[in-house]
N, C-alpha and C positions, 0 to 999 in steps of 0.2 A: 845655473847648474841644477837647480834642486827641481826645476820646471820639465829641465830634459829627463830627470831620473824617473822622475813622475812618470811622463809619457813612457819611458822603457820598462816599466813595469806594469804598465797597464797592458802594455803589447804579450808583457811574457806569461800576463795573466789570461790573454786572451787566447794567445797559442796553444797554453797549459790545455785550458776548458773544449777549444775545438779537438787537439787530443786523446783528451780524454773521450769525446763527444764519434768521435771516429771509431773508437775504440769498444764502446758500446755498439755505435752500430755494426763495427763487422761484427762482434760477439753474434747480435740478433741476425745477421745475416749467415752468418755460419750455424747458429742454431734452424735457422729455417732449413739450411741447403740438408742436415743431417736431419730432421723430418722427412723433407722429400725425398731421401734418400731412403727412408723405413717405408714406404708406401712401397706396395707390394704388386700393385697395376699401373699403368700408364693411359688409361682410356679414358674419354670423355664418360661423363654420366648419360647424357644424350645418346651416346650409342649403344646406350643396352637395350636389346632391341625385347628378349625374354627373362623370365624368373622361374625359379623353383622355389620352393622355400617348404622344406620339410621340418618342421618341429619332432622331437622322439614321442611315437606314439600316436603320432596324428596321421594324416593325407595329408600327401603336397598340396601347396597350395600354387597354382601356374597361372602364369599371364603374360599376354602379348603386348607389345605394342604396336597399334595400327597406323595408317599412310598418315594419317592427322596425327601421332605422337600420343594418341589415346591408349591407357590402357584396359586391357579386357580380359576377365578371366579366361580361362580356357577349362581350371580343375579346381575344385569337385563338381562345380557345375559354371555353364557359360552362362545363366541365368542370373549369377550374381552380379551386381554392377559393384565395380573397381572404384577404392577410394584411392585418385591418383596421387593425390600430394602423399599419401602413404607409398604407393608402390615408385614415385621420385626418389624418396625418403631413400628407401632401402637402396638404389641402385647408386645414389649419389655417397651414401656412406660406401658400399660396396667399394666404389673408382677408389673412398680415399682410405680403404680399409691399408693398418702398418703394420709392420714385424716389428716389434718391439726386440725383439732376442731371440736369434735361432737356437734351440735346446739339442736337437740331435741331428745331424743328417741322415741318420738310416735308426729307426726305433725298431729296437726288438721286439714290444711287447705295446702294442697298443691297449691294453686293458689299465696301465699306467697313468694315460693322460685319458681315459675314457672314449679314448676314439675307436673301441671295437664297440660300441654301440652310443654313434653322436647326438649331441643332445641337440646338435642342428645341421643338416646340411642344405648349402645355399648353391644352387647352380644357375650359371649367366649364360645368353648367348650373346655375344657382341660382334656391332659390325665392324669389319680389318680382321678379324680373329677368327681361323678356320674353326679349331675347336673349340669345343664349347669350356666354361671353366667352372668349377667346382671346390668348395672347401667345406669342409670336415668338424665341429667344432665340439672338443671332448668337455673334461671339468674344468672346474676353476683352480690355480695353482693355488701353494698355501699361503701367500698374500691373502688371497681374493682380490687380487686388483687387475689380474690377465687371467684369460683366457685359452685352454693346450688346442691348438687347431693345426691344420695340415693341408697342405696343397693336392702332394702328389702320393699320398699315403705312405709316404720314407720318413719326410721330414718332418719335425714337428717343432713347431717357433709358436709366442707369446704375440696374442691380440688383447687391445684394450677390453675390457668389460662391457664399458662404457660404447664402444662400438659394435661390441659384440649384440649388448642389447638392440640398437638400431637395426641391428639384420634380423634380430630372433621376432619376427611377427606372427602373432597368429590368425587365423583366417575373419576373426572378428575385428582386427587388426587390421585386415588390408582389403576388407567390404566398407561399400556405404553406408552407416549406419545410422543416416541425418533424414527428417522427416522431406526434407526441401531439397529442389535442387543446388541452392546457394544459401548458403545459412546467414551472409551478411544483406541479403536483399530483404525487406521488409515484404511482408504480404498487404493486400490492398482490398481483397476481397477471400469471404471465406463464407461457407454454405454449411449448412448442419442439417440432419436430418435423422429421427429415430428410425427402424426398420423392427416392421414386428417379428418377435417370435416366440418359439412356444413356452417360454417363460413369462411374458406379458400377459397381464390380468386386463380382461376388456371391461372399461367401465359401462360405457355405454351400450345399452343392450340391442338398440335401434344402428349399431354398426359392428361391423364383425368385419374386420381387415383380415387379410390372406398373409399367410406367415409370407416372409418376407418382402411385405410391401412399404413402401416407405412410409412417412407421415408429413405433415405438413414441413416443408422443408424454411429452417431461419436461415435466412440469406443477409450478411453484413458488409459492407463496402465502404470506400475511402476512396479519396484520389490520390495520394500521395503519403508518404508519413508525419505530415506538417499537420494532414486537414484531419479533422475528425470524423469516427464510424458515424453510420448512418447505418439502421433497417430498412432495407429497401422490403424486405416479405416476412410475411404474410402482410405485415400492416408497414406502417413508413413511417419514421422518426428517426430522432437522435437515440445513439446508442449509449449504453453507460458504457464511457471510454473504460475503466477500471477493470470490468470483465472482458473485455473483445482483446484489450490489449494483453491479457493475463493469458487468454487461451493462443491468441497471434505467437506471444512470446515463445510460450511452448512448442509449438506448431515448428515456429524458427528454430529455437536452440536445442529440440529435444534430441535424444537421442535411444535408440534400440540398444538391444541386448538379449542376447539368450537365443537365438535364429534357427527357429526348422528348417531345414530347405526340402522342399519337396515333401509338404508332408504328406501323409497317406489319406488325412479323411481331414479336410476343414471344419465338420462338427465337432471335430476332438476338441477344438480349442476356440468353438464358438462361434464361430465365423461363416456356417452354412445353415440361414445366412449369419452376415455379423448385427452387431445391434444397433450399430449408426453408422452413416458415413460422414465425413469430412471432406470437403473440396473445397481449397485454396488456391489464390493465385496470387503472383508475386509482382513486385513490383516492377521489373528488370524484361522476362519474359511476359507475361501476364498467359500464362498457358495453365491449365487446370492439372491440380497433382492431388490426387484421391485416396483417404487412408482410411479404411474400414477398423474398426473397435470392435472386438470380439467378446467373450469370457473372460472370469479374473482366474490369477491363478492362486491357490492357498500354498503353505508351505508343506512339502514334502511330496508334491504333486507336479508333475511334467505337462499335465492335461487342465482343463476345468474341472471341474467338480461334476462326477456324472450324474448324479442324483438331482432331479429338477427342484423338490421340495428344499433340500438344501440349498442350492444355489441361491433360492429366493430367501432364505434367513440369512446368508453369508453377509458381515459387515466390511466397511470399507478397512477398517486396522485390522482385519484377517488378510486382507489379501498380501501377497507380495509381489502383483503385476500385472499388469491386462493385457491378454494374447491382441494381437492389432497384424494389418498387412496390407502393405500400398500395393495401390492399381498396378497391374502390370510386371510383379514380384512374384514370383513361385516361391515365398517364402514368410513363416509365420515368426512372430519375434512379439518381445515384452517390451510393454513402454510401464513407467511407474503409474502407479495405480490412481496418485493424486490426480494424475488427470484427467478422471472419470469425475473430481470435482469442480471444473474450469468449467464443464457443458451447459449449453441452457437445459433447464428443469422445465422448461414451457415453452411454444412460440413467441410467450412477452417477457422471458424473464432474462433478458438483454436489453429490453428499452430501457432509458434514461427515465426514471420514475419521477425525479428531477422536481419540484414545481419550478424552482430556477436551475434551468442549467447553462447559466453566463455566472459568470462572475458579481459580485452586488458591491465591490470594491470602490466603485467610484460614482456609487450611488449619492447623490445631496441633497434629493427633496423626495419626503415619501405623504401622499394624499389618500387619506380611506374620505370616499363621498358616496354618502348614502340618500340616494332618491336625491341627487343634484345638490346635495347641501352638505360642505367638508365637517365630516365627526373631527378629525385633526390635520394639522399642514405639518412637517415635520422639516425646518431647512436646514441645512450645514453651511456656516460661516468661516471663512478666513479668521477674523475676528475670534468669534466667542465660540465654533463648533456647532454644534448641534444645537438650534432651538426648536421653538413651538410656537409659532406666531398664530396659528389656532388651535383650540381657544388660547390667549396668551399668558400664558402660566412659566413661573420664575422657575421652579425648582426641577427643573428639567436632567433628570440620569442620565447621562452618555452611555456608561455603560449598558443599562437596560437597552438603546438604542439599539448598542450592538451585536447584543446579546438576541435581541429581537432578528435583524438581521442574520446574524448568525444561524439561528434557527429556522430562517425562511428556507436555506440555504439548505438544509438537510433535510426538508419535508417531504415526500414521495408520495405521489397519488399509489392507491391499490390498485389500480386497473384502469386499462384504456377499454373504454364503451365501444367505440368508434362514434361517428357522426358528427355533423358537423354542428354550429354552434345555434343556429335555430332550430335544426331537431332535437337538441337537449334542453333548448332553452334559456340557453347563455346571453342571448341576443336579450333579453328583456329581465338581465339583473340589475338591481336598484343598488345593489352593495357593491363599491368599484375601490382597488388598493393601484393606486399611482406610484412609479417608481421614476423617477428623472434623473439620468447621469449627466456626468461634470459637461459631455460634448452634446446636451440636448438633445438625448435620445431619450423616451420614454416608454414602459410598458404597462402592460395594466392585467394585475388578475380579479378575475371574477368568481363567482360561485351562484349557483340556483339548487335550491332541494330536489333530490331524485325522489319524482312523483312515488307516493305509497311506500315510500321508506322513510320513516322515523331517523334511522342513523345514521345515512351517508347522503352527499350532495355532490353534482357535476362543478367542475374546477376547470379550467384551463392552466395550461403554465406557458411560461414567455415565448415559447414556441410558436401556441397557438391551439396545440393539443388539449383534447375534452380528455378528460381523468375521471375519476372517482376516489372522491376521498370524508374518509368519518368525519360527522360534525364537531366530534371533540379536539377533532384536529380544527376543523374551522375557527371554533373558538378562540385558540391559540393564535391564527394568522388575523381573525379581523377583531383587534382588542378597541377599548377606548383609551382617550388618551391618558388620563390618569393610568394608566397603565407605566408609562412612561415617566412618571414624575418621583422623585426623590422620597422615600422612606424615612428617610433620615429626621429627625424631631429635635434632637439638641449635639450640638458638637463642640466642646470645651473640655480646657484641662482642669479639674477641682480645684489645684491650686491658684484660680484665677478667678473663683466666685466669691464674687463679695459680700451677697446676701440672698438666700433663697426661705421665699415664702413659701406657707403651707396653710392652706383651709380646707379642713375636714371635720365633718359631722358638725357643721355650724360653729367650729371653732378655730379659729385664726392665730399662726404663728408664723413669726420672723425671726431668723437665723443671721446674724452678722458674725464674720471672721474680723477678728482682732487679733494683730503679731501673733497668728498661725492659731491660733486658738477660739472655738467659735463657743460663744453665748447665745444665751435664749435674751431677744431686747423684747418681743412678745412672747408672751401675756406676761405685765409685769410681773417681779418676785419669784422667776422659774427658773430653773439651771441646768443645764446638760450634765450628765454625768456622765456618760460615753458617749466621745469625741470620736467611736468608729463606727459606730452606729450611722452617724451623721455623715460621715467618710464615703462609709461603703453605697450610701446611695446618693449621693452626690457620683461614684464612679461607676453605679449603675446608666445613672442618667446622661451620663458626659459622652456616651454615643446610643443613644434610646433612638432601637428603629421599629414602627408601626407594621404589623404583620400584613397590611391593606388600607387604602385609602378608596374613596369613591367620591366623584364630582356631582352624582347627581342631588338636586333638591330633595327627591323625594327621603332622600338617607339620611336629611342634616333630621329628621325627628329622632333617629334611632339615638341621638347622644342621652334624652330625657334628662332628666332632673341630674345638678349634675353632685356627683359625689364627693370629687375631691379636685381641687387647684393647684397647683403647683405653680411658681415663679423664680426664676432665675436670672441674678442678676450678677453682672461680672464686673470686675475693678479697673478694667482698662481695655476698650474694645482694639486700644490701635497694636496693641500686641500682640494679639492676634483675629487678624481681618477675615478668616475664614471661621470664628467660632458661630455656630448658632444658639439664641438664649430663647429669651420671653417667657408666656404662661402657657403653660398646659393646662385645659379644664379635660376631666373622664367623668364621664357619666354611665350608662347600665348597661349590662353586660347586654353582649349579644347574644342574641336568640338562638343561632346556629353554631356558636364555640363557646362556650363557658370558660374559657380558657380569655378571653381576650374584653376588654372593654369597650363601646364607641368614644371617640371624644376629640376634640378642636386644639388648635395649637393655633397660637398667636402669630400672623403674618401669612400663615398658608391657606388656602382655600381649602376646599373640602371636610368629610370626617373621616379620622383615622381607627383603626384597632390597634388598641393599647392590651401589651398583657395587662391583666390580674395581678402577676408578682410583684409590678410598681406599686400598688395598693397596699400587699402585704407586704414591703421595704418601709414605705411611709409607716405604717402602724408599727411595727416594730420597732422605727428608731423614735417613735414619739413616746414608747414606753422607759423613754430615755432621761425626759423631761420631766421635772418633779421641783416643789416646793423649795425655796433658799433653806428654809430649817429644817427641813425632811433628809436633807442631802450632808449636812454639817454632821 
């Protein structure tokens, strides 16, 4: 019994739920039928074949639709090209404009609902529909949530707000205001060109360009939006993706504002002629679309700036526009001003200045070989990372590795020469920097001094490209290997040193910690007497890093006589396998820093520069040391 109750109550739980489930939906189906019921037309949207659309205070703004379903203005001028998805807009809210609430059948006094001067009237012609239709659309009631509007100038009923806005457009509102034909298509090719005029100062006195003639026109190109720009003109290389894509972007998503139509004189606003053209082409059509840049505009001014002497002091955070106007447009309009700074400044100042412009990510073997013989091999291991297998030196920096790297990576020649690499010379450089990635590709840059210049030298980058770039940059890119090598002199924790020596001025001490307290065990019968003394440069020392190092022979003289020793000795290496210890010898200052000492450390090659303050830490804590009965 209790098996069958079960099931009868699962049944009557389930009849309940469809019920209820029924019940909802006629609810929502009877909410729909009583919408459709408020809708105040019965037309397709597609059948509206015309528009009016009068704002208070404005000109209508009218448009057709032609055999293809296009539309096209007709008023205030058929010059203007029609943003369709806008004049859809309005015809599809139109079909499903609703009567919220009829107010009056017959209104006395239209000045009530402000329909004796509307603050929109919207006229259709549609196809089935002899006459044409028309509505009226006064204030907002004291909601603010509808709309007083009127068919037949009797009656006067409530329209949503909300729809109301969708019809109220203005003529900026229902023109194209986009630089492109298609804003989601990517461009692929895009052309720059200055154009002189009588603001332009001529440098050069052996040319004198004709007001409005162009100048050497930068020509940028791509095959797709995958591949990367390229300068095909004046000169051919890799573009700097960063700017081409910056001014592309614009080009695509920008948009006008502020529209003369028809103006009366194109030098009003800069443009006769203008001061550069633009010609892009997309990726979709690939057909040329040409937008002239004119004058900027200041605030409080409709025109440019008449005055020529001012035009040329005026700054760019004065303006608040730049008059512009595409090929083929009877019509002048503002683009933002910023975009006067996206333009090349030169015919080269869109090339990729680059010395690398790939990636250096999966670089693993870097070779500098000077006259056939490696200054350094640089390899990356699975294993241990980055070493130095020439010369073969331990204390090898990663970080410096990559920080080297890193910086290859942002280098920029000044200028392309032109020519090719035996006319500059490149062909018989003895200084070669080798780069090998993971898939055994390899490139190589070079350098040669540009004859009769002291400062700067011909360069190549992985491209292939001759450059020019300062020697001080050179410097930087072809270092030696000690470059590369660890600074680093001692690394422990004080709490871990079990005794450190000290010989200075010919006299010799040792330092032993005992249960945390350290004594003098040399020179017999001496005693610490400040145990921070002792402290504080023990935690000087316990990451002491050399301002420079150098590998060659000729530097191991500069340590001379040496001045003071230091040794460090720690109570248990196995607890910590990363410390470094041993002896530091310093010997005379350097010549060229007074600030720093020469001197050797135990296990690394080379001399390093030690500051001076290690020198005065030791003598100060040896003022520390004194007599057993001196100290009692």
């Amino acid at each position: 019994m209790k098996w069958r109750n079960t099931v009868i109550l699962i049944l009557a739980l389930v009849c309940l739920i469809s019920f209820y489930g029924f019940l909802d939906w006629r609810k929502e189906e009877q909410q729909i039928i009583r919408e459709e019921v408020k809708k105040i037309f019965t037309f397709d949207p597609q059948s509206v074949r015309e528009l009016h659309i009068q704002q208070a205070g404005k000109s209508a703004c009218i448009a057709k639709k032609d055999a293809d379903g296009k539309w096209n203005f007709v008023k205030p001028s058929t010059d203007i090209p029609a943003l369709q998805l806008m004049w859809e807009r309005v015809a599809k809210n139109l079909a499903e404009l609703k009567n919220q609430r009829t107010l009056v059948a017959k209104m006395d006094d239209k000045t009530a609902y402000g329909l004796d001067k509307p603050s929109l009237i919207v006229k259709a012609v549609i196809d089935g529909i002899k006459e044409p239709i028309e509505l009226n659309f006064g204030l907002l009631d004291p909601t603010n949530t509808y709309r007083y509007a009127t068919r037949d100038g009797q009656s006067v009923f409530l329209v949503d707000d909300k729809q109301f806005f969708e019809l109220n457009r203005s003529l900026e509102d229902l023109r194209f205001r986009f630089l492109v034909a298609e804003r989601e298509t990517p461009l692929v090719r895009i052309e720059y060109a200055r154009i002189w005029t009588e603001d332009d100062d001529i440098q050069d006195a052996n040319y004198s360009p004709k007001i409005g003639e162009e100048s050497t026109a930068v020509i940028m190109e791509r095959e797709n939006e995958k591949t990367p720009w390229k300068i095909i003109a004046p000169s051919q290389g890799l573009a700097d993706q960063e700017a081409v894509n910056a001014l592309a972007s614009e080009i695509q998503y920008g948009m006008a504002r502020d529209f003369i139509d028809n103006p009366e004189s194109l030098s009003d606003y800069g443009l006769d002629p203008p001061r550069c053209r633009l010609t892009y082409f997309d990726a979709k059509y690939r057909k040329p679309q040409t937008l002239f840049l004119g004058g900027v505009q200041t605030a409080g001014q409709s025109t440019q700036e008449k005055d020529k002497e001012k035009r040329k002091r005026l700054k760019l955070s004065e303006c608040t526009g730049v008059f512009a106007k595409l090929s083929g447009q009877n019509s002048v309009f503002l683009l933002d001003p910023q975009f006067l700074q996206l333009l090349p400044r030169s015919p080269e100042s869109f090339r990729n200045r680059k010395i690398f412009t790939s990636e250096l990510t999966n670089v693993n073997k870097i070779e500098r070989i000077e006259a056939g013989q490696p200054v350094f091999i640089l390899e990356k291991t699975k294993e241990k990372g980055w070493i130095m297998t020439h010369p073969p030196l331990e204390d090898i920096d990663v970080l410096s590795i990559n920080n080297y790297l890193g910086n290859l990576k942002n280098i920029e020649v000044q200028s392309f020469p032109g020519g090719t690499w035996e006319e500059r010379g490149l062909n018989k450089s003895k200084d070669i920097l080798r780069f090998t990635t993971e898939d055994g590709k390899t490139l190589e840059i070079q350098y040669v001094p540009v004859p009769d210049d002291e400062l700067h030298a011909y360069i190549n980058n992985d491209t292939g490209e001759v450059g020019i770039i300062s020697k001080e940059i050179i410097s930087k890119i072809w270092i030696r290997p000690e470059s590369f090598r660890s600074l680093l002199l001692y690394r422990f924790s004080p709490s871990e040193v079990q005794e450190i020596g000290i010989v200075i001025d010919s006299t010799s001490y040792l330092f032993t910690q005992i249960d945390g307290q350290w004594t003098v065990k040399e020179p017999k019968n001496k005693v610490l007497t400040n145990q921070g003394d002792l402290l504080r440069l023990l935690r000087y020392m316990s990451t002491l890093t050399a301002g420079n190092v150098s590998n060659q022979k000729e530097d191991e003289a500069k340590v001379g006589e040496i001045l003071l020793t230091i040794s460090i000795k720690l109570a248990d290496k196995k607890q910590s396998p990363n410390i470094i210890e041993g002896t530091l010898n310093i010997g005379t200052i350097d010549d060229m820093d007074s600030r720093y000492r020469w001197a050797t450390k135990e296990g690394k090659q080379g001399v390093y520069q030690v500051k001076q303050e290690l020198v005065d830490i030791v003598r100060d804590m040896l003022k520390s040391v004194s007599d057993v009965e001196n100290s009692q």
